[in-house]
C-alpha positions in Angstrom: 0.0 0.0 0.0 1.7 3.1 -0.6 0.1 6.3 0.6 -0.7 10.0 -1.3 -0.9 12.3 1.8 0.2 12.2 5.5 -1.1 13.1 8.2 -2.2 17.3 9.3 -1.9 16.3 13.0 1.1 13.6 13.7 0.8 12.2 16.9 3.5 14.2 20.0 7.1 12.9 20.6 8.3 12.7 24.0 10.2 15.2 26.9 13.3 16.2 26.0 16.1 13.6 26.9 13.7 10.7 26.8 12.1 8.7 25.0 7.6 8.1 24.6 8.4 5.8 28.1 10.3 8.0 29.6 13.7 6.2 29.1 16.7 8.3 28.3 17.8 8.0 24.2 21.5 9.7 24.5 23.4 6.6 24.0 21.2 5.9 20.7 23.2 8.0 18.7 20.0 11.1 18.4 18.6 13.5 20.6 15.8 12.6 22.3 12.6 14.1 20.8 10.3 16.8 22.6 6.6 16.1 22.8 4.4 19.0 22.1 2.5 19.9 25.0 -1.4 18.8 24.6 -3.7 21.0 24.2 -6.5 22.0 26.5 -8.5 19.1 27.9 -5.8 16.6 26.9 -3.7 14.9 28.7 -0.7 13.3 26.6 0.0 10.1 27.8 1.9 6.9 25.9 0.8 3.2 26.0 2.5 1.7 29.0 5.0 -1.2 28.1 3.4 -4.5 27.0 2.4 -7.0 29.3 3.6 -10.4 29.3 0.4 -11.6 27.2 -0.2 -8.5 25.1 -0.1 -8.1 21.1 2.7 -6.2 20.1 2.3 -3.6 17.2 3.5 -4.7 14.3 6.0 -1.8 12.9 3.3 -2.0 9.2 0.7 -1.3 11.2 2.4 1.9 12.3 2.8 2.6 8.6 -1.0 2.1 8.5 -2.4 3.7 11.4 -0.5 7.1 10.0 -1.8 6.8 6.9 -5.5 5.7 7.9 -6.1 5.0 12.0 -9.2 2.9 10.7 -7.5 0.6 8.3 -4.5 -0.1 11.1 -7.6 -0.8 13.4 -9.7 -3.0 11.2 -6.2 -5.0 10.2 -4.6 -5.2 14.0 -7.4 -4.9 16.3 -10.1 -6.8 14.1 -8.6 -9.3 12.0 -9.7 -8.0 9.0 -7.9 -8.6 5.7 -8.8 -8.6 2.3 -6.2 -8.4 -1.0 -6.2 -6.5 -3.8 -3.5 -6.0 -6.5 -1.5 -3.7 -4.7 -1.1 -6.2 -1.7 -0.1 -9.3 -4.2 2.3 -6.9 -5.6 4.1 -6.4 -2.5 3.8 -9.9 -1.5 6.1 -10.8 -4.5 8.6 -7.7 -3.6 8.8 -9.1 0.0 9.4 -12.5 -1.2 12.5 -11.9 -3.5 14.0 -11.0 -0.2 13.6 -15.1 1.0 15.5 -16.5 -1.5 19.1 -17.6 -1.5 21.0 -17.8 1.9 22.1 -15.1 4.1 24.3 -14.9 7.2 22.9 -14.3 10.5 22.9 -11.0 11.8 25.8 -11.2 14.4 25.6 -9.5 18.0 26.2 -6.0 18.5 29.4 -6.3 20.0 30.3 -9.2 17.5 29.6 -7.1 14.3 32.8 -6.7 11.9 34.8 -4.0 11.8 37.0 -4.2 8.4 34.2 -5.7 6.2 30.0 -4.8 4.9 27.5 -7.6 5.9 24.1 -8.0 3.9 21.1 -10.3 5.8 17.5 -10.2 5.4 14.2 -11.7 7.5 15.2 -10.9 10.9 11.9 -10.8 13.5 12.5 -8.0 16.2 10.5 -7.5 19.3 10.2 -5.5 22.3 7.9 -5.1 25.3 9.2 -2.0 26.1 8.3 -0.3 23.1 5.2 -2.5 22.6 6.5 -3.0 18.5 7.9 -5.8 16.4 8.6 -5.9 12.9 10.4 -8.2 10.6 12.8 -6.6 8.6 13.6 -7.0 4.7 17.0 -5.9 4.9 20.1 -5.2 7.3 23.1 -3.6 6.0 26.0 -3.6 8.6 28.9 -1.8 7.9 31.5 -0.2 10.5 29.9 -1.4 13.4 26.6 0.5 12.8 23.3 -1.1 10.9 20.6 0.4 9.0 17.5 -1.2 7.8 16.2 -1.5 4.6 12.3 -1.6 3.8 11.7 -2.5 0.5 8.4 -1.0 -1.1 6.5 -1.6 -4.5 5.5 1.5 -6.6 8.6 4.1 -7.9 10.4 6.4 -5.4 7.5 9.4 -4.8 9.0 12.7 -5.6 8.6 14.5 -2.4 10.9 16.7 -0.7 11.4 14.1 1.9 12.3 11.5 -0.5 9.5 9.4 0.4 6.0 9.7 2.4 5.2 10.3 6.2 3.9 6.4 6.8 7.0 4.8 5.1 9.3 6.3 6.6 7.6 6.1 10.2 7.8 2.4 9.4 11.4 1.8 8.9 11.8 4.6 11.7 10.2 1.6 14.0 12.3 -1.2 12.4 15.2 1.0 13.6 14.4 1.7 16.9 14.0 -1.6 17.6 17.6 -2.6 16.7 18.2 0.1 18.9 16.8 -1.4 21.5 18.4 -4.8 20.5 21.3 -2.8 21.7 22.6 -2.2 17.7 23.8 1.2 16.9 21.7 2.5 14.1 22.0 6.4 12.7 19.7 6.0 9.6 17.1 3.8 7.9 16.5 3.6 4.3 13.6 2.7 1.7 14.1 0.7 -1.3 11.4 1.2 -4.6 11.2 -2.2 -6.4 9.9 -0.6 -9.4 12.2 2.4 -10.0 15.2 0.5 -8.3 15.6 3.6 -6.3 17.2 4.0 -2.5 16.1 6.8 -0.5 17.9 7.5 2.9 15.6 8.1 5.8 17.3 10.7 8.5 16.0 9.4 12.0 15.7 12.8 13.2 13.7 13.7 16.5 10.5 14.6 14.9 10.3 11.4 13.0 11.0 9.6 15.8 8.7 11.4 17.9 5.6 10.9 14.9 6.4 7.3 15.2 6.1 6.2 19.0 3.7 8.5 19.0 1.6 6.7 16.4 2.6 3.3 18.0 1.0 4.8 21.3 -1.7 6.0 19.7 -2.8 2.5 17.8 -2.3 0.7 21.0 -4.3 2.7 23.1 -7.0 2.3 20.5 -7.4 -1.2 20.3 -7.1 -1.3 24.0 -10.1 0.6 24.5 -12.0 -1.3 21.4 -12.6 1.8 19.7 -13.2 1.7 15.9 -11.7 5.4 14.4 -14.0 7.0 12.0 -13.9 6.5 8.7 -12.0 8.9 5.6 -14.3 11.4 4.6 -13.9 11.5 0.8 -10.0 10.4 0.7 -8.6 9.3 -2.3 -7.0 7.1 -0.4 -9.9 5.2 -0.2 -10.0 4.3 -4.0 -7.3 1.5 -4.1 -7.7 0.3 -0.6 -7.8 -3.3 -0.2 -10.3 -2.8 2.5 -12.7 -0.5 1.0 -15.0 -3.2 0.8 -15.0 -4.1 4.5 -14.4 -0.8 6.0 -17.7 0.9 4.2 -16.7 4.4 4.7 -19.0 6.3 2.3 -21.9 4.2 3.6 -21.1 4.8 7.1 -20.4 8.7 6.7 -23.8 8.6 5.0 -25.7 8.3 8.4 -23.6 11.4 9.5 -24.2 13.2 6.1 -27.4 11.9 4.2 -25.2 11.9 0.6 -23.2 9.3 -1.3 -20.1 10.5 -3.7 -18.8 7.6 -5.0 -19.6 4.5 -6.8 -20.3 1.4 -4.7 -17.2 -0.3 -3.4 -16.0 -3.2 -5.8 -16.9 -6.9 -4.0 -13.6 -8.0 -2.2 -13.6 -10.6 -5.5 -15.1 -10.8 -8.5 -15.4 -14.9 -8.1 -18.7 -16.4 -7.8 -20.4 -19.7 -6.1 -19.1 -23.7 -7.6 -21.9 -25.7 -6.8 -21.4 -29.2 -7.3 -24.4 -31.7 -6.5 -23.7 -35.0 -8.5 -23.6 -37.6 -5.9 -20.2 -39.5 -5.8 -18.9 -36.3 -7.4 -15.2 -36.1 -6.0 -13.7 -32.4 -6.1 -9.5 -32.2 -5.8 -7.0 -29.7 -6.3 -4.6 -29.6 -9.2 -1.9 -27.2 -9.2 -3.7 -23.9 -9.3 -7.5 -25.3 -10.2 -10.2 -27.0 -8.4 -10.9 -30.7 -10.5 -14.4 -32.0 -10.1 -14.6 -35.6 -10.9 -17.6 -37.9 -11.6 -17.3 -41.0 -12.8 -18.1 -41.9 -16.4 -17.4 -38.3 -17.5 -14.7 -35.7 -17.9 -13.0 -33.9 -15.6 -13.8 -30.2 -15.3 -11.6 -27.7 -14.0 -12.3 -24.5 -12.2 -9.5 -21.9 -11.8 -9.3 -21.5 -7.7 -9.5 -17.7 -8.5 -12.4 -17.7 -9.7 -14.1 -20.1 -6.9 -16.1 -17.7 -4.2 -17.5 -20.2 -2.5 -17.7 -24.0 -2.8 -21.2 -25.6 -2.5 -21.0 -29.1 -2.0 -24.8 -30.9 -1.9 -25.7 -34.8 -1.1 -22.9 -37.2 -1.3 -19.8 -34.9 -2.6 -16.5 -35.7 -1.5 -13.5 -33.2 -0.9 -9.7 -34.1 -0.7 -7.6 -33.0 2.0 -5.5 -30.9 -0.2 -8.5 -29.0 -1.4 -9.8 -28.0 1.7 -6.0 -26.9 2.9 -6.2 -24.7 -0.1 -9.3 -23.4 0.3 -8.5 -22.7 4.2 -5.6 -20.5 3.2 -8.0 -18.9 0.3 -10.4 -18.5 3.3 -13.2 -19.8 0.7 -15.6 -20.8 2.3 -17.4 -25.0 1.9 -20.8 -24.9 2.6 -22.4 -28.4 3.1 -25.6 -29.0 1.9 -28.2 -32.3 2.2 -29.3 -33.7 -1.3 -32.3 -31.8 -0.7 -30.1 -28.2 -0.3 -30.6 -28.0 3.3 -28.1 -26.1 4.6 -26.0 -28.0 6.8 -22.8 -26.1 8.2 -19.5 -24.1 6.5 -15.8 -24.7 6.5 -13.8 -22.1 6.3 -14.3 -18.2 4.8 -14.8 -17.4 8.7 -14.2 -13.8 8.6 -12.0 -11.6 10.7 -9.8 -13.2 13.2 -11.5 -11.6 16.2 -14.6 -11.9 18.3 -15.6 -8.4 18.5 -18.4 -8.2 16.4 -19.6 -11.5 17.8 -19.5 -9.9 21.4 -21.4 -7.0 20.0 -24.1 -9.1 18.4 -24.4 -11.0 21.7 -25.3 -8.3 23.6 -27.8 -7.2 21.0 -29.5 -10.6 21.0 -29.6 -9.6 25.0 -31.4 -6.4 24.8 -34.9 -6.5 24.5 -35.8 -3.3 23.1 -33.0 -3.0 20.5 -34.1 -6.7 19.5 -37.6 -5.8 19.2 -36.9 -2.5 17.1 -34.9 -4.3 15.1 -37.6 -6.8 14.3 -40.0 -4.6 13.8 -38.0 -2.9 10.8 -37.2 -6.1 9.6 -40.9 -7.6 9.5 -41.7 -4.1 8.0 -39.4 -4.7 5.1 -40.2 -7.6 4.3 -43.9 -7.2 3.9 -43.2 -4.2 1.9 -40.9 -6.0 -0.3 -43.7 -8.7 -0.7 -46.4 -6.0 -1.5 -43.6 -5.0 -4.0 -43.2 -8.0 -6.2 -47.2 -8.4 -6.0 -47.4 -4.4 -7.9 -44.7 -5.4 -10.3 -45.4 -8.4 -11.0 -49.2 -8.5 -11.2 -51.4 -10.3 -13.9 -54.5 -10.8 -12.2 -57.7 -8.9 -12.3 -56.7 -4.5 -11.7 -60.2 -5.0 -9.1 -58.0 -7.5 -7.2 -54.5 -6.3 -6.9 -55.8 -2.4 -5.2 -57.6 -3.8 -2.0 -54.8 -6.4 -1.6 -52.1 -3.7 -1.9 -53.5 -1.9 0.7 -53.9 -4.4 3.1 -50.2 -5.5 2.7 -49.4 -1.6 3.1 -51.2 -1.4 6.3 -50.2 -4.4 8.0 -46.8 -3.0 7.3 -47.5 0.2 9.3 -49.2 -1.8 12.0 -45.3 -3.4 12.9 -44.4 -0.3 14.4 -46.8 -0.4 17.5 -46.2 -4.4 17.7 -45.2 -4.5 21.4 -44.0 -7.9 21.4 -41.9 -10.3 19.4 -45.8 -12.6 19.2 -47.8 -9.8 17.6 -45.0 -9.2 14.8 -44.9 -13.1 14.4 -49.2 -12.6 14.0 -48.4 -9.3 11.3 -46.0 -11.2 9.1 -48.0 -14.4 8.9 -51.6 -12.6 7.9 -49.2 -10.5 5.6 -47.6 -14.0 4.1 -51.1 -15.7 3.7 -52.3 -12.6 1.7 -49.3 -12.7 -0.4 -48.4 -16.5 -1.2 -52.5 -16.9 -1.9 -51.8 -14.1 -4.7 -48.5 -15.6 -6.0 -50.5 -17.7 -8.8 -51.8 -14.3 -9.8 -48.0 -13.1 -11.2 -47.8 -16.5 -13.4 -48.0 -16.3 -17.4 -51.3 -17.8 -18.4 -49.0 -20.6 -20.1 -47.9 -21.6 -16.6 -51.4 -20.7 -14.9 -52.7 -23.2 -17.2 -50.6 -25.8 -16.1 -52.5 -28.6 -13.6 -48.7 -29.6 -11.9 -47.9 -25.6 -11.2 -51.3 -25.6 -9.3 -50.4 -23.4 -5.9 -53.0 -22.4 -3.3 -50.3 -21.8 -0.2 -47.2 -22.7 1.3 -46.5 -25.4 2.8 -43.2 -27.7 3.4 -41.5 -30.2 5.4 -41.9 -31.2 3.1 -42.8 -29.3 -0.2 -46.4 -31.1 -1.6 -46.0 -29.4 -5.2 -43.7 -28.4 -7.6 -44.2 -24.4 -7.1 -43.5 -25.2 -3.2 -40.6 -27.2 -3.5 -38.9 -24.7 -6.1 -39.4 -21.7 -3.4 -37.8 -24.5 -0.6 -34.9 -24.9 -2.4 -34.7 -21.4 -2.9 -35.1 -20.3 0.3 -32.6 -22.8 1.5 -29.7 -21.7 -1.3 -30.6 -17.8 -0.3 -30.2 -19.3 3.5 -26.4 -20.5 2.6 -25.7 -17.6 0.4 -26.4 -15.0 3.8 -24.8 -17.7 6.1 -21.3 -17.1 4.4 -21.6 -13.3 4.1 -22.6 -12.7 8.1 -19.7 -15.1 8.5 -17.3 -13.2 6.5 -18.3 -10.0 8.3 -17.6 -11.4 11.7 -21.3 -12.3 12.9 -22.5 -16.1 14.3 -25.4 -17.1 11.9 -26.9 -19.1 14.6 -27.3 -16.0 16.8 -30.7 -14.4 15.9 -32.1 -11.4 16.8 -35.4 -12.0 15.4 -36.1 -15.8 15.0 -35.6 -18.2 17.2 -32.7 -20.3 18.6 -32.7 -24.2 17.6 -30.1 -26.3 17.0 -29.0 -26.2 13.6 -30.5 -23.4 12.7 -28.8 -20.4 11.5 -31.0 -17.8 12.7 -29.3 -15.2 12.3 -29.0 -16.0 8.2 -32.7 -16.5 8.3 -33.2 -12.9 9.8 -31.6 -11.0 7.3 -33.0 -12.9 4.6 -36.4 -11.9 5.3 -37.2 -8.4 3.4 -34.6 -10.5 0.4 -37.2 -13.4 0.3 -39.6 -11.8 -2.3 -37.2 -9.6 -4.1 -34.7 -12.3 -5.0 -35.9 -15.9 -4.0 -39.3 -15.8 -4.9 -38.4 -13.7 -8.1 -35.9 -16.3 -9.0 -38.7 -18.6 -9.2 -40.9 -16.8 -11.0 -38.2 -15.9 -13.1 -37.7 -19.9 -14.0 -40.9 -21.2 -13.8 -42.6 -18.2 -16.3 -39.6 -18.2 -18.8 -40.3 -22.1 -19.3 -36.9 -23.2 -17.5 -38.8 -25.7 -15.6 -41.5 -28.5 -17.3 -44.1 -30.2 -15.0 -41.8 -33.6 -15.6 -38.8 -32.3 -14.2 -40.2 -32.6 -10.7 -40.5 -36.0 -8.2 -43.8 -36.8 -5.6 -43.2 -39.8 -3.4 -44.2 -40.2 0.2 -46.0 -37.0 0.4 -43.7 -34.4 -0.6 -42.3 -33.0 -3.8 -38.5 -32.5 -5.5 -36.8 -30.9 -8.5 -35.2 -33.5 -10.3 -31.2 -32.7 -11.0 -31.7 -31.2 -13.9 -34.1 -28.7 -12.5 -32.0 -28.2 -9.3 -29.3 -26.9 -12.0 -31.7 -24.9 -14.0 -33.5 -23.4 -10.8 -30.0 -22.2 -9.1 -29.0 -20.6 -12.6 -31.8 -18.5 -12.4 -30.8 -17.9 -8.6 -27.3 -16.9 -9.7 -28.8 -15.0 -12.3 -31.0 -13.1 -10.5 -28.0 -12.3 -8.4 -25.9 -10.3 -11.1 -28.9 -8.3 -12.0 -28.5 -4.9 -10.9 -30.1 -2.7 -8.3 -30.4 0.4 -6.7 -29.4 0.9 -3.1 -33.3 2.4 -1.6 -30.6 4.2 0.8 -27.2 5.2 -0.8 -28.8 5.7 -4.3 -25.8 4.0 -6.2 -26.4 1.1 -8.6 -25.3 -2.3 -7.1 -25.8 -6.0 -8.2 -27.6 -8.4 -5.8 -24.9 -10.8 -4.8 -22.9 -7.6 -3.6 -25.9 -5.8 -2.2 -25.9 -9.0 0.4 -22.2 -8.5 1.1 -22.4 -4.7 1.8 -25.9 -5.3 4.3 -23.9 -8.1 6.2 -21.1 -5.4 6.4 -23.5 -2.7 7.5 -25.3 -4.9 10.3 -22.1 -5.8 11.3 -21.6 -1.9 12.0 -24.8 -1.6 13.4 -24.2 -4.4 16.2 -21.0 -2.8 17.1 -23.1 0.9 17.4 -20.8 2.7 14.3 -23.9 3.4 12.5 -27.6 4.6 14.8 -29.8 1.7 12.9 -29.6 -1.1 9.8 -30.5 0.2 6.8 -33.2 -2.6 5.3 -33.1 -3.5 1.5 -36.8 -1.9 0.7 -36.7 -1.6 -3.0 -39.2 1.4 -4.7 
């Protein structure tokens, strides 16, 4: 990541004579840095040394939190990571420093006198300073060191020679050989692209910036505070993280107004579904191979694998799911019939914030039920939607039904309990599935086997039933491994309740998307002719697609996913398969309190 601005306010240095712990720096070759005094209502304090079990900042983290306290925050404090480009790129500049052997770095009093020494990859640590960082390069030369930080992107042509977070970073990696008792009078930055050195002078107000900024993120995470968000940075635009951190979206609670585009999906990869049974699914060299017997073998390019949905009697090799581990791709397992079983993998940030967040929202009664209230509200809204779009019947019909969908929806707000917004959203789904048949084409209407007078399952009893179960249970998986990603526990609800195996949580937010994008996926299918009366099976009382239908039914699923949108609240054109990925990431900000409510999909 490389950085186009620095910071207006760097963080204070330290008394003169000392260091940000108080600890005198003479014998460290540099004054010590003075710390401007704070101003009114402040009091300027550093982190105290790290305890014994305490994370220690990692000196890029430094770099970040000076270019973006949020992003350092989100990385460090949260877990969060997602890669872009720029990251890979640097990923390959730190690795040509790996290859080949390299002498040790020797002790400080054992370095040579009367010849240079080269060595890369050394980890440094102190408690002291609360920082580690490993080090690309360590030039040792006349008894004194100086690290080298090697960076993608050409030398920036700045008076400094190279921007404020850069060089706070390799100011770190030098104060910790410092510490390690090396003598070390300068740092220095190398660009991979323009082969370009820089020298970085470790003068007392760079020093000072960076323990400053090292206190500063500490004391952050300490306190589990989340810094606000960029407001219309530039910096935003080629963040890996733009897609986690949401900053436009959350600054339009505080503002009311959107500038940008919608943030790009953290990958543009989409769902493998595999559903033959005895289908076997291994990894060859950079490809997923599914195998079924009798037929050839089909290769999908990992990168291009979002999710892996394995239904019925699928097997995975070892080597698959090790790859898709360190992808973080997520496996969702799936019965024969597409009930959702469980996930491996693609579980989100590294951190149990958000969870503890959500937790205590599933605790409080009134947030719950205000929640749930919204929620029922959107989704009878989005029903009464689909009915006015959609409609086929008689014009007499579709007015008083409209209206009585509309004011059941306005009756949620004055439901005082969880049991009277359970009553409102079943009278509102009896008035809506008893119209569906009412927004078929006549060629389907006319049909005897696409017959529907309500819902009903467990299981389906007729072809239009069991097409909106499978549906239903797809849409289920497809919100299971976005609230996962974002850091939330599907099988925490707010609004439905807690059984075993049930991810209730999922089956929340799925609620106002249940007519907009399952039941349209259906109706999609079943009035473009995608699915014949024959491609259905009725034994023991219930109803199934067939395998070809299952495939034809989930293409018009992932289909109806790609189709565009437009956000009801930001205003900005979206597709549905991100639209879910962004409203995970927003509830995930409303649990934690960043942003005052969750702003439901409610389309015009």
């Amino acid at each position: 990541m490389s950085s186009s601005d620095t910071r207006s306010d760097p963080p204070a240095g330290s008394a003169p004579g000392q260091d940000a712990l108080g600890q005198n720096l003479s014998d460290q070759g540099a004054a010590a840095p003075a710390r401007p005094a704070a101003r009114q209502g402040e009091l300027a304090l550093f982190a105290p040394p790290a305890a014994a079990d305490e994370m220690l900042a990692p000196a890029r983290m430094i770099n970040e939190w000076v270019y973006c306290p949020r992003l350092a925050v989100l990385e460090w404090g949260r877990g969060e990571w997602a890669g872009n480009a720029d990251t890979a790129a640097g990923r390959r500049a730190h690795k040509a420093t790996e290859t080949g052997a390299a002498p040790a770095l020797p002790e400080p009093d054992a370095l040579p006198d009367d010849r240079a020494l080269k060595t890369r990859r050394l980890l440094l640590a102190s408690e002291r300073l609360g920082l580690t960082a490993e080090l690309d390069v360590i030039e040792a030369d006349d008894g004194r060191v100086v690290p080298v930080d090697i960076k993608t992107g050409k030398r920036p042509h700045v008076a400094e020679g190279a921007y404020l977070p850069e060089r706070v970073q390799v100011c770190v990696q030098a104060l910790l050989l410092r510490e390690a008792g090396y003598t070390c009078e300068e740092a220095a930055l190398w660009f991979a692209d323009s082969r370009e050195r820089v020298r970085v002078e470790l003068t007392d107000e760079l020093i000072a910036t960076a323990l400053g900024a090292a206190s500063d993120l500490r004391l952050t995470v300490a306190a589990g505070r989340l810094p606000p968000p960029l407001d219309h940075s530039q910096k935003c635009v080629r963040c890996s993280l733009l897609p986690i951190c949401l900053p436009d979206e959350v600054n339009w609670f505080r503002k009311g107004a959107i500038a940008r585009t919608p943030p790009p999906a953290a990958t543009p990869a989409l769902p493998l579904y595999v559903q033959t049974p005895g289908a076997r699914v291994t990894k060859k060299d950079f490809t997923l191979v599914v195998q079924v017997e009798g037929e050839a073998d089909r290769a999908v390019a990992l990168d291009e694998v979002s999710e892996l949905v394995l239904a019925g009697p699928v097997s995975l090799t070892t080597p698959a799911v090790h790859e898709l581990l360190r992808r973080d791709v997520p496996v969702a397992w799936m019965s024969s019939g597409f009930w959702y079983l469980g996930s491996t993998g693609g579980q989100g940030p590294r951190s149990a914030t958000v969870r503890t967040a959500q937790y205590a929202l599933a605790a409080d009664e009134p947030r719950r039920l205000a929640f749930a209230r919204e929620l029922v509200a959107a989704k009878i809204r989005n029903s009464r939607t689909i009915l006015r779009r959609n409609w086929r019947g008689e014009d007499g019909e579709r007015g008083p039904l409209l209206d009585r969908l509309a004011l059941l929806a306005d009756r949620t707000a004055r439901a005082e309990t969880a049991a009277a917004l359970l009553g409102l959203e079943g009278e509102a789904a009896a008035l809506y599935f008893r119209a569906l048949p009412k927004l078929f084409t006549d060629a389907v209407a006319a049909l005897p086997a696409f017959a529907f007078e309500r819902r009903n399952r467990r299981p389906p009893a007729d072809p239009v039933n069991a097409c909106l179960s499978l549906i239903y249970a797809v849409l289920t998986r497809t919100f299971s491994s976005a609230i996962s990603v974002a850091g939330l526990d599907p099988w925490k609800g707010v609004y439905h309740a807690e059984r075993p195996g049930r991810p209730a949580l999922a089956l929340d937010l799925i609620e106002p998307f249940r007519p907009v994008l399952a039941d349209s996926a259906v109706l999609m299918a079943l009035n473009n002719g995608e699915l014949a009366p024959d491609d259905f099976v009725s034994a023991a009382g219930g109803c199934n697609l067939k395998p070809k239908a299952r495939r034809a039914l989930i293409a018009a699923y992932e289909r109806r996913l790609d189709q565009e949108t437009t956000h009801p609240a930001f205003g900005y054109q979206v597709s549905m398969r991100r639209l879910i990925q962004i409203q995970a990431r927003l509830f995930a900000r409303f649990v934690c309190g960043e942003i005052p409510r969750y702003p439901h999909y409610v389309p015009r």
